[in-house]
N, C-alpha and C positions, 0 to 999 in steps of 0.2 A: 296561398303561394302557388305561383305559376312556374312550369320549370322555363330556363333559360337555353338557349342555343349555347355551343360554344363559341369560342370566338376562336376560333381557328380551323375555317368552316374544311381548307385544303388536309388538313390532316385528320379531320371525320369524317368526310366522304367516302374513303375506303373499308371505315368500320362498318360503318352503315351501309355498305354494300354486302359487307360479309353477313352483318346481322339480320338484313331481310330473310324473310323463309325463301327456302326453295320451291315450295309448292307441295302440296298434299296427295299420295297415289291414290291411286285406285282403290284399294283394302281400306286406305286410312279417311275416303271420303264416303264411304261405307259405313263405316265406323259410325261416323259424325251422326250419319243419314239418321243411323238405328238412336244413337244417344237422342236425337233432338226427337225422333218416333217416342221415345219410351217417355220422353219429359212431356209431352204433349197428351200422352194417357194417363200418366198419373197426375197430370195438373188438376187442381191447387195446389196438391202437397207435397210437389216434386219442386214447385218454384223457391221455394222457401230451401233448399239447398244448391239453387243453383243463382241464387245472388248474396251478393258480400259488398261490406261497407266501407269504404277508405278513410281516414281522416282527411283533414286539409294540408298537415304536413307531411303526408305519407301520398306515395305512388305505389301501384302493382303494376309486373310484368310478367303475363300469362304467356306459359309457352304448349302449345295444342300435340301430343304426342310428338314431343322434343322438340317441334320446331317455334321459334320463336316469332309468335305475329306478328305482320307488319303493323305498321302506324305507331301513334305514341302512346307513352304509359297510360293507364288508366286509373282516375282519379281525380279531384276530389270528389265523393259520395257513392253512389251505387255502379256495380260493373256486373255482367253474367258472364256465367263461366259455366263449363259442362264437369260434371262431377267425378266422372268414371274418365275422363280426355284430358280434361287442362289440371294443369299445376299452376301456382302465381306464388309470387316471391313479393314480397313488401318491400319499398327502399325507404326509410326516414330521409328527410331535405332537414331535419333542422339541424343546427351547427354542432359538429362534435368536436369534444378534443381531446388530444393526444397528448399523453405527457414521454419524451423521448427520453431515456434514461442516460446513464455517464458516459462518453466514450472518450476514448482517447484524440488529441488533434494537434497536430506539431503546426508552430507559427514559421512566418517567412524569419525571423531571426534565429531557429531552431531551440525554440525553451515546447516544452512536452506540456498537455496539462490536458485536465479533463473537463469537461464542460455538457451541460444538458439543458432541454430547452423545453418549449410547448409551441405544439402546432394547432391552430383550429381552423378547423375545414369544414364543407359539406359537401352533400351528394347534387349536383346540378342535373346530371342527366340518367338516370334510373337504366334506361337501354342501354347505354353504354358501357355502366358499370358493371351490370349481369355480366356485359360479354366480354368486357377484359379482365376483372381484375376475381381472384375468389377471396385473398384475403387482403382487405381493404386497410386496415390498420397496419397490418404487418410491411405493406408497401409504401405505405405513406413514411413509417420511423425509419424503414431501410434507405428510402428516395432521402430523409432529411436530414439524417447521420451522413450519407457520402456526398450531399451536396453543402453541408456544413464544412467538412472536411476539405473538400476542394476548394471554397472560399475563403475562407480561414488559414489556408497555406500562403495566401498572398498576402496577410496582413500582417502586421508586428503586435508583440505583445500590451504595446503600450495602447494599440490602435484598439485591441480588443475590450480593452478592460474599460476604457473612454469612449468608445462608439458603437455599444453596442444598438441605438437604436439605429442604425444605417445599416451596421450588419444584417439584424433584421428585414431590412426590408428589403435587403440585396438576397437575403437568400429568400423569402415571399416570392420574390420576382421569379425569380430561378426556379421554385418548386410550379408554380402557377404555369409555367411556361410545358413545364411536363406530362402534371395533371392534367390538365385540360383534356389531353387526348383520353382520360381515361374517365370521363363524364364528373371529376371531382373539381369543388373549387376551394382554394388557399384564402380564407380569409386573413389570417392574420400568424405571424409566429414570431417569437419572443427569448431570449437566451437568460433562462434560469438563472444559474450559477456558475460559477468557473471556478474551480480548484487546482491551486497550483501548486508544484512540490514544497517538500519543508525547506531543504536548503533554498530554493528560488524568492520563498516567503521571507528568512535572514538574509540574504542579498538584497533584495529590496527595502526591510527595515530599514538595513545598517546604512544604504544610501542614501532613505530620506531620513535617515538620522544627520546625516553629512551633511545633508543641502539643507535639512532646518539650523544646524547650528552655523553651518554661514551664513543664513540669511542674520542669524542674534550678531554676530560678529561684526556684520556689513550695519546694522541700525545703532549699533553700542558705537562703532567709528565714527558714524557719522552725525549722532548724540555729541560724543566730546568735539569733532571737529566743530557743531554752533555752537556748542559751551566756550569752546576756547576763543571763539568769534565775538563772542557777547564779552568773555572778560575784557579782551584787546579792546572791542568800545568801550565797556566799562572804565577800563583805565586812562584810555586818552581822555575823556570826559571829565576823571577826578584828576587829572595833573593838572587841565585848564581851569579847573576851581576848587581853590585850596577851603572853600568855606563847606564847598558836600564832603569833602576828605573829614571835617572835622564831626561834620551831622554823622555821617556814616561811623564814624568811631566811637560817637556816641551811645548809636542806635546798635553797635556791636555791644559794648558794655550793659545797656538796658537790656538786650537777648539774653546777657550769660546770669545776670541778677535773675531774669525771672523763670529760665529752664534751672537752674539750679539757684538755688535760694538758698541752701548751705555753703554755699563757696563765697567766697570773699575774696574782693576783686580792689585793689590798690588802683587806680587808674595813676596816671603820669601827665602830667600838663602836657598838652599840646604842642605849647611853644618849645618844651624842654626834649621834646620828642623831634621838634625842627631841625633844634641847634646841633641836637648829636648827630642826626642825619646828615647834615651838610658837612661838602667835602673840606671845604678852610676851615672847620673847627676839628676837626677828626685829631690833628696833633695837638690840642691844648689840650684833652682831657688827661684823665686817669691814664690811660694807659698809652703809650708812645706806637704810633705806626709809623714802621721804616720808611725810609727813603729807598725807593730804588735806583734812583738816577746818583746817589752819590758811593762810589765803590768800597767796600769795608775792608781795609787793610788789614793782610794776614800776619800774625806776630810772628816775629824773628829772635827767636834765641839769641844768635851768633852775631849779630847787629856787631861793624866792624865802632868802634869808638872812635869821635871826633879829634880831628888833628889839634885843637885847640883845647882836648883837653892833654 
């Protein structure tokens, strides 16, 4: 692994001005003179503490009586260092992650809820990180809780719960745009879970309880509205042939014979099923149906008697 420049070359050009050394005095090039004198007398056995191994994932940044040398990190494999002069600090490059714990975050339609997430990052640039940041974790949850926060105020709750991979990657964008200056990179971040209050949880039940049982109401209507479609063909169909009216009556009586086979079933002639139907025979049977068109004269007690009698 090779490290990366950032990509935001106008906002580290400043760092990396400040992180250059100043230059080493008098006393402190003295110093150096005597350490490399004393490594060069006791060499063989002095070499062997003044070199150290890197891995491939890992960089060092050696800083020579405080000050921080120039050029870039050293790594991967052997580096010399003076034993009694330089300190070096290790930086891992490979991907860490962060797990951001609950906080609070009010939506753009003002419902409260708590939400957590996971950030994974890495170290891009080793010199940079030394110099700005001392604790790397604790700035990354802080930077991702108040940039959650602020994005998340402008969405509704319904947007949250249904998008969150865009949320994600609206606040990736956001955190990457920060980091950078501080030699870290945002590979990826993700929202957990969301917790919302108890009553908010029973407000939303009881309204997709409302909106499922309309939708049962809206498919049960409109069930009976083709049922009732299909009888009205159904029935024009048997008025224009009186020979299915008889099949079909049949094939009703052969039904009730064979779902119940203890009932007994009287059928009635067809024909005798006609005659009573129809409207010209209605008054010869059994029983007399009125006349409405002719008016039923109300009795009179006091009926004056005929002059003739």
């Amino acid at each position: 692994m090779t490290e990366k420049p950032c990509r935001s070359p106008c906002l580290v050009l400043p760092l990396f001005s400040g992180a250059k050394s100043s230059g080493l005095g008098a006393c402190e090039w003295l110093l150096v003179l005597t350490s490399l004198l004393f490594i060069i007398v006791t060499f063989p056995f002095s070499i062997w503490f003044c070199i150290k191994v890197v891995q491939e994932y890992e960089r060092v940044i050696i800083f020579r009586l405080g000050h921080l040398l120039p050029g870039r990190a050293k790594g991967p494999g052997l580096f010399f260092f003076l034993p009694c002069l330089d300190t070096y600090h290790k930086v891992d490059l490979r991907l860490q992650t962060l797990e951001i714990p609950f906080h609070e975050v009010v939506t753009k339609d003002m419902f409260i809820m708590e939400i957590d997430a996971i950030c994974y990052y890495r170290m891009e640039n080793a010199t940079l990180l030394l110099s700005s940041l001392t604790h790397v974790s604790k700035a990354v949850q802080y930077l991702v809780e108040t940039t959650m926060k602020r994005l998340l105020a402008h969405r509704c709750l319904t947007e949250i719960l249904l998008e969150r991979k865009s949320i994600a990657q609206d606040v990736k964008v956001a955190l990457d745009s920060v980091t950078c200056i501080w030699g870290i990179k945002v590979e990826r971040t993700e929202i957990k879970d969301v917790r919302l209050p108890a009553g908010l949880q029973h407000s939303l039940a009881v309204e997709a309880e409302a909106q499922r049982q309309a939708k049962v109401r809206m498919i049960a209507a409109e069930g009976e509205k083709a049922a009732s479609e299909s009888l009205r063909m159904a029935a024009e169909i048997l008025s224009g042939t009186p020979a299915a009216v008889q099949l079909r009556y049949l094939h009703t009586l052969q039904s009730l014979s064979t779902d119940k086979p203890s009932t007994v079933v009287l059928p009635l002639p067809f024909d005798l099923l006609n005659f009573l139907s129809s409207p010209s025979n209605r008054t010869q049977g059994s029983i007399p149906y009125p006349n409405p068109s002719k008016p039923v004269e109300p009795l009179n007690p006091k009926k004056k008697d005929s002059p003739m009698l």
